[in-house]
N, C-alpha and C positions, 0 to 999 in steps of 0.2 A: 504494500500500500504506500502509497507517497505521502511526502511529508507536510502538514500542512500547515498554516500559522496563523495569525492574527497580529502581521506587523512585527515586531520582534519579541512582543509579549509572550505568545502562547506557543507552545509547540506542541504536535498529537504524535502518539506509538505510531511508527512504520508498520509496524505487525498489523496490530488491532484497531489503531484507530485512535484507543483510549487517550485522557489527557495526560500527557510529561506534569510534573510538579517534580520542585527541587529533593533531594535524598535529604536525610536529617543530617545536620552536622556540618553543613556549609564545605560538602565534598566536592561541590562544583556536576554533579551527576545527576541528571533527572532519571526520573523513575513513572512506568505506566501507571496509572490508580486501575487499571481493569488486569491486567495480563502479569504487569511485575517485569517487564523488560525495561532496559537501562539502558539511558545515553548518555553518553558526553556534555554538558550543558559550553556551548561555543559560545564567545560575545558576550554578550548584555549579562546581566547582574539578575540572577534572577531569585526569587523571594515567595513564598508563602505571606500570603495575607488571607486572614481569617473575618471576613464579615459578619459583622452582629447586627442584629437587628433586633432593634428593643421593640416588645409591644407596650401600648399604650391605653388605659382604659381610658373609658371619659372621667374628664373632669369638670368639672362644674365651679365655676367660678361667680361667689354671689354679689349681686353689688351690694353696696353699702345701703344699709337699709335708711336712711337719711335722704337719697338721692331719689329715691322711688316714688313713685305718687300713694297717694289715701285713698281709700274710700272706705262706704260705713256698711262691714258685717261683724256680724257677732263673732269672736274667736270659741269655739269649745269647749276652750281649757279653761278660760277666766270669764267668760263672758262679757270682755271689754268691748265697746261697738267702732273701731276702728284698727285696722291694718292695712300695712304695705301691699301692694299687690305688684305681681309681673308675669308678663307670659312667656310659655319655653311650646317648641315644638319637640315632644317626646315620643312621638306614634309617627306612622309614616306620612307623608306628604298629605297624601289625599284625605286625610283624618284632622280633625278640627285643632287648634294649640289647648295646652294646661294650662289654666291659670291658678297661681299659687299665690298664696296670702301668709302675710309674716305679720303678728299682733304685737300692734305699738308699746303697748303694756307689757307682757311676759314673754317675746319672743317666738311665741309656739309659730308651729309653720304645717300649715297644710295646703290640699288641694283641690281643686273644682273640675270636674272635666267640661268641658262643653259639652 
């Protein structure tokens, strides 16, 4: 099989095909990851890099409950008749927003669906 490349980045096994990566130990040797056949590594500097990729859950980030408009419901918890309100889209598009309420008085925080 012929040898292929990507620039001087990548080199593939003659044999198999598989991808060359460097031998451990900075031998200067590349090694198949499919078959275990060995080359020579010619020219360029070549290197192991290990890609991570971090997952991310959501986060939610609230504003300052200062910054938010009033209006007048009852909270649950105290029965006080005013809280913060703001709306999040948590359901898919086509589905109406949440609107959530934070009470001015004791902080409790719940929600309304539309």
């Amino acid at each position: 099989m012929e040898e292929v490349g990507f620039g001087d980045n990548l080199k593939f096994c003659r044999k198999c095909g598989g991808l060359l990566v460097p031998k451990g130990g900075g031998e200067g040797v590349l090694v198949c990851q499919v078959c275990g056949e060995e080359e020579k590594a010619e020219g360029s500097e070549y290197r192991m890099v290990k890609k991570v990729e971090e997952k991310v859950g959501v986060v939610v980030i609230e504003e300052e409950p200062s910054t938010l408009p009033t209006t007048k419901v009852k909270c649950p918890r105290c029965g006080n008749d005013r809280a913060y309100w703001w709306m999040r889209q948590t359901r898919s598009a086509d589905e109406p927003s949440t609107r959530f309420y934070r009470c001015t008085r004791c902080g409790n925080t719940w929600r309304e669906y539309a």
